[in-house]
N, C-alpha and C positions, 0 to 999 in steps of 0.2 A: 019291669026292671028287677032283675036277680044279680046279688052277690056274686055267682060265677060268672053271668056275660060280663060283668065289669071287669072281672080278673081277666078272662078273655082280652075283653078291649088294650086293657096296660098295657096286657103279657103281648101283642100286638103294634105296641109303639101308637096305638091311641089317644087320643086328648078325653079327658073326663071331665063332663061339666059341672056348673055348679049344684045341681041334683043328683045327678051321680055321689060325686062327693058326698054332700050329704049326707045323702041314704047309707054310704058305706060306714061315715066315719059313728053320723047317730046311732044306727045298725049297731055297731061294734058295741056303741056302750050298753045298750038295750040287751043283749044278749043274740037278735037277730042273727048277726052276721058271727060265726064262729071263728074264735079263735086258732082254725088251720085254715080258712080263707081269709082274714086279715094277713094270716105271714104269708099265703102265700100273694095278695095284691102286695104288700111292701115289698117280698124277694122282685115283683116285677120293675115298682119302681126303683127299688137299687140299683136293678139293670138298664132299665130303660127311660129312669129319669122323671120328671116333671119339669111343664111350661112356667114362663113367670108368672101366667095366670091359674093355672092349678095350683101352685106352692101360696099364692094368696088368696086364694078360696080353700085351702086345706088351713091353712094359718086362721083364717078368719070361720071356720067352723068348727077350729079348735078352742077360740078362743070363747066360744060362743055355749060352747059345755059346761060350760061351769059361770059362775059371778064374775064380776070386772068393778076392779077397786075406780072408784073415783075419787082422786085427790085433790080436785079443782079449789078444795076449802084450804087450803094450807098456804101458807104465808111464803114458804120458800118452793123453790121450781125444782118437782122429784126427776130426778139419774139416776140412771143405774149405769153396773158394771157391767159383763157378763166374757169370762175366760173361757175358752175353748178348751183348758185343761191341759196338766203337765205335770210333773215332777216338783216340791218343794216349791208348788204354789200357791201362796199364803197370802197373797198382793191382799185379796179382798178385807183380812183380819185391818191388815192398817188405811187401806184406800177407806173404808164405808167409816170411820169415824173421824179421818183425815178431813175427807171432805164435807162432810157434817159438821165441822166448825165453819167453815167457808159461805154460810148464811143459805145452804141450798139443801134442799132433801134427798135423802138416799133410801129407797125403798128396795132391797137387798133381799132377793128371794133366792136362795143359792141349791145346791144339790148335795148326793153324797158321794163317797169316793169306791172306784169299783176298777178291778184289774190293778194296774202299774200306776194310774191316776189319784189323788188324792181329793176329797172334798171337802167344802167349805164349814158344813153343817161337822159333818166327824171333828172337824180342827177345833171348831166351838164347844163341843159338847164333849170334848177330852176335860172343860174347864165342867169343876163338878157343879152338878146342877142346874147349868144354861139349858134354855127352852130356848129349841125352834119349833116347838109344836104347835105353833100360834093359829089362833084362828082371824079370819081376816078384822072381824075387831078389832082383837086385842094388837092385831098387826097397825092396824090405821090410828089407832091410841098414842103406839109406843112414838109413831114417827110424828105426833101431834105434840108430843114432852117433849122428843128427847133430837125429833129432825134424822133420825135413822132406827133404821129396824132390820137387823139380821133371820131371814125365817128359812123354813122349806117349805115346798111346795103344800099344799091343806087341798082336802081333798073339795074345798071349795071352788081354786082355783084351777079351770082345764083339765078337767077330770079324762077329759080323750086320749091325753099327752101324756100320763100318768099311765096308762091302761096301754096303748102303743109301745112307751117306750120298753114297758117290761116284755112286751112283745120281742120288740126291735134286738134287746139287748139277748136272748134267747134264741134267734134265730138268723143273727151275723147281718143284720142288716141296719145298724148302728151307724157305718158312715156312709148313709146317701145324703148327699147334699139340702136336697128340699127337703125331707124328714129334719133334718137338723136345723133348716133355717125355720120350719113350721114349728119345734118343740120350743128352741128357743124365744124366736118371738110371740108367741102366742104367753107365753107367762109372762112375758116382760110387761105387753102392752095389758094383761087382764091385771099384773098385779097395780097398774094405775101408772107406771113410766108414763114422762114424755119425752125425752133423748134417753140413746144408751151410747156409750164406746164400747168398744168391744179392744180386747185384747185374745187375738187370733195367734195361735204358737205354731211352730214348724218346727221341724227338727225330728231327729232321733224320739226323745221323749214326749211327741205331741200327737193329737189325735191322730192327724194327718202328717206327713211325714217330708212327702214334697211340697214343698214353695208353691208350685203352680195349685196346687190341689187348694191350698192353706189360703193362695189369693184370690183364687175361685169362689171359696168358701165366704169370706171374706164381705165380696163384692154382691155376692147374690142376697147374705143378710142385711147389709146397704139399702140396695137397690128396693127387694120388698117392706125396708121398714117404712123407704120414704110411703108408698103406698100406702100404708096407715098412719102417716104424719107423725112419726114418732124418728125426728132427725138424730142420723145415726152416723159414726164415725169409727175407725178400726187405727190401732196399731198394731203391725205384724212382728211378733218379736219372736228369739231360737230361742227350743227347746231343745238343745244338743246336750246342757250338761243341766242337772238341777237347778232351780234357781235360789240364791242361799246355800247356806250349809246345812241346812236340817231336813229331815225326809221323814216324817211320821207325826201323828196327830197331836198331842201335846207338843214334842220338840218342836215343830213347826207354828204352834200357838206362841211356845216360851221366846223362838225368835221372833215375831211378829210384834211382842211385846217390848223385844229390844227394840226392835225401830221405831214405837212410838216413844221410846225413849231417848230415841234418836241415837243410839247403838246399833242398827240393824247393819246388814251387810250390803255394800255397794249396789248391787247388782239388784236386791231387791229394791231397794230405794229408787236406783233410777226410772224402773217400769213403775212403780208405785207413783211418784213427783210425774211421769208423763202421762201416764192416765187420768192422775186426778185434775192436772194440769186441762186435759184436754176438758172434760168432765164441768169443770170451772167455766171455758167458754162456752160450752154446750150449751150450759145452764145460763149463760149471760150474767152472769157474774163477775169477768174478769174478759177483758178484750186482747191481750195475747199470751204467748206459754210465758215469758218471762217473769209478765206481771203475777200470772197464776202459781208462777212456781216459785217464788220468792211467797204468796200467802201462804201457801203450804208448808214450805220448809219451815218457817216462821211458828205456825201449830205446832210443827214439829219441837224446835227447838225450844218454846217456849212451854211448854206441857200439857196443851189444849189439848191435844187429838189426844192423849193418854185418859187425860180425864173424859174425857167424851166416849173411850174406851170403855172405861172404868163404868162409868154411867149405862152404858147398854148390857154390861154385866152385871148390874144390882137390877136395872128392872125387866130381865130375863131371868132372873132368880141365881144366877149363878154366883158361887164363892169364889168374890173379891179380894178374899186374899191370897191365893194363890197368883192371880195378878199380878200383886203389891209386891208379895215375895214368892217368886215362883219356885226356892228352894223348897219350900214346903209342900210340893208335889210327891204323891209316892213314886220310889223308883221303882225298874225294872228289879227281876229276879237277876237277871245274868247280865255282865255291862265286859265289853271283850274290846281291845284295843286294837287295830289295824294296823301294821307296820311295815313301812316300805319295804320289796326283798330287791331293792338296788337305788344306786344312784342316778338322780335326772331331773328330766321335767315330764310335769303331770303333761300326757299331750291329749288323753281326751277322757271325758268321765263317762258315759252312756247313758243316762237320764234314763231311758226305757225298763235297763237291765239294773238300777241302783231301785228303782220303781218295784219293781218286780223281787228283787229281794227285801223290800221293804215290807212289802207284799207276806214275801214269808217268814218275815220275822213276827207279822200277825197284828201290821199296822194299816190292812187292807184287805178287801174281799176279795174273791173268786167270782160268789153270786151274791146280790143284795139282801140275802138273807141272813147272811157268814155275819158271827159276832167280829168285833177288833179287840184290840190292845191298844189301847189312846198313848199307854207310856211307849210302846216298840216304836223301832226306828233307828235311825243314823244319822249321827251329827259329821258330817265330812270338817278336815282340817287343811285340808289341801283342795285347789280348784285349777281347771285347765289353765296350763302357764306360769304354774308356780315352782319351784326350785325344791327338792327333797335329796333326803342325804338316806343311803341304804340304813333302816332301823331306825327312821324319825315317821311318828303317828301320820295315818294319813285319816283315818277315820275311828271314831266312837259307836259301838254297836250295842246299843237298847232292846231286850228280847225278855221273855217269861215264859218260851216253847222250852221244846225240848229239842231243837234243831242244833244239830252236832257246828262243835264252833270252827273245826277246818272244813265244813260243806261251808260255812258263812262265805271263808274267808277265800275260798275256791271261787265262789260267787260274787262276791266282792273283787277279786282282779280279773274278773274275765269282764268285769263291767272297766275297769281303770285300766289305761296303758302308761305307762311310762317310757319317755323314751331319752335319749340322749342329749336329743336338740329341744328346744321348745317350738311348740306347735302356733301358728298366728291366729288370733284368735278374732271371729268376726267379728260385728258388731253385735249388741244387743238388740236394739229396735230395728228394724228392715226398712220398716216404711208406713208412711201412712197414709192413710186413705179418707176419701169420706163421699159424699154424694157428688162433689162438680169437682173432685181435683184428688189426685193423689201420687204420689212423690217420697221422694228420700226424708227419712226425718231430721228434723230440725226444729228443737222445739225454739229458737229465738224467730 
């Protein structure tokens, strides 16, 4: 058995067994198999795919690289979340402590942000001091105090899927389906999950772009989790315009903080209330949305899920008072106001392109190596379907480059149209899904 006849085989539209696998995937981490015949077996699979049974023998040899948290001793029943990724998605800052009041465990292993996308780990560690650097100890501790624990990936954790992905992300082969159903579930189920929901985006600003691709996606993470008994459910929501007003790594912490102060903005709130919603039944805590989403809101309003915020920030190390009073945050060097050059309705924002100059205002990478700017970013004041009058703000620009402020603003309306009429706006959740049924939502 040689690393080339296997690439052979793929590059062929072959089925690879579980030895094959194997050898390729141990190979890789061993030093064996090099890193121009790993890209080149993944360019095969991007083009030619994997079985449902390769994608859970590539799953389950990934997950098998590294340690697997066992959390059988915990009193409450561990969920996770896991977002396919978007623009001004912060869901997980208020989900993981939202639902951590709700008597159930959130073991919250999250990533960073790279391109137009933004990540979970950056949004946290814009707060000074916060450690995701945990090791799975101190990870298995925190969620035995405190019932959740925010981290990244430790190099304890599927060390395969760490070593691929910087592969994957290097060599354009980022969105193949089984790759992405084996990255993601392999840390979910090593970091000790036993359900997860997934919120799967489409849209302009989301991985995948078409709906069929995004319910594809979807369905195949499903389908392989049941395989490892780790019952799994999706909602498919747009990523067409941001979600919120905020787009960069503090701003988007500062709003997260608004909504556990039950200030946040619509839009986040309702995928936030339906995910944890769902998250609640997963967990057998709560037998339908209604009931789940009245507990939640209730955190909400009464000041649980803050404090329980609050709480995963002192024993991650980070400074709690920026929190408390987020005015005490340093600002940016440069802060440039956006103003409408006519009268109308917002009729569409571009999440991709708002992403991407977020991007360069040096609130996001290029390659995983690229420092950021936790304070850079955009607080938008206007959203698709709202009414502006020619020279009323439509957005707030946070920056400390030196990027000239009419390239911003050049940048900024070639992401915004305005138009005459207002645009209709779809829904936000599409649909949801799970193992034996899936349909329009409806969380009653």
């Amino acid at each position: 058995m040689t690393a080339e006849n296997l690439i052979v085989k793929k590059r062929d539209k072959q089925k690879l067994n579980e030895n094959e696998i194997r050898f390729l995937v141990n190979g890789f981490i061993s030093g064996e198999v090099t890193d121009y015949q790993m890209a080149a077996l993944l360019m095969a699979i991007y083009f030619n795919g994997m079985t449902f049974e390769e994608t859970c023998l590539l799953t389950q040899t990934m997950i098998e690289s590294g340690e697997r948290v066992n959390l059988d001793h915990l009193n409450q029943f561990p969920i996770d979340k896991h977002s396919t990724g978007g623009v001004g998605d912060k869901v997980s800052i208020v989900l993981a402590p939202l639902v951590a009041t709700a008597d159930v465990a959130v073991p919250m292993m999250s990533g960073r942000g790279l391109g137009h996308s933004g990540g979970t780990l950056d949004k946290l560690e814009a707060i000074p001091g916060f450690r995701t650097d945990l090791s799975l100890k101190e990870f298995v501790s925190l969620l035995e105090k405190n019932a959740v624990a925010m981290i990244g990936q430790t190099h304890e954790i599927v060390p395969a899927d760490q070593k691929i992905y910087a592969l994957r992300d290097s060599t354009g082969t980022v969105p193949s389906i089984p790759l992405i159903v084996a990255s993601i579930l392999s840390k979910k189920i090593a970091e000790g999950a036993k359900a997860l929901v997934l919120d799967v985006k489409t849209g302009k600003g989301a991985f995948f772009r078409e709906y069929n691709q995004s319910l594809e996606l979807a369905k195949a993470i499903i389908t392989t989790a049941d395989k490892f008994n780790v019952k799994t459910s999706a909602l498919m929501t747009a990523m067409d315009q941001p979600l919120g007003f905020a787009v960069g790594n503090w701003l988007e912490t500062r709003e997260a903080i608004l909504a556990l102060q039950g200030q946040g903005p619509k839009d986040l709130i309702e995928i936030t209330l339906a995910l944890g919603a769902e998250m609640l039944i997963q967990a057998g805590v709560s037998y339908d949305h209604g009931e789940a989403h009245k507990t939640l809101t209730d955190s909400l309003s009464n000041g649980r899920a803050l404090e329980k915020f609050i709480r995963i920030v002192e024993l991650q190390g980070g400074d709690v008072s920026v929190v408390e009073d987020p005015d005490r945050y340093p600002r940016s060097r440069h802060h440039l106001s956006i103003r409408s050059n006519r009268t109308g309705f917002v009729h569409s924002i571009d999440a991709l392109k708002i992403g991407l100059l977020s991007r360069d205002l040096g609130a996001g990478r290029r390659r995983m190596s690229d420092d950021i700017d936790y304070s850079a970013g955009i607080v938008l004041q206007k959203k698709q379907g709202d009414q502006v009058e020619k020279g009323e703000s439509l957005a707030q620009i946070y920056y400390s480059s030196n990027l000239e402020s009419e390239t911003i603003k050049e940048k900024f309306f070639e992401a915004v149209e305005i138009l005459s009429t207002p645009n209709q706006i779809k829904p936000l959740i599409l649909k949801h899904l799970s193992r034996h049924d899936s349909g329009d939502w409806d969380e009653n």
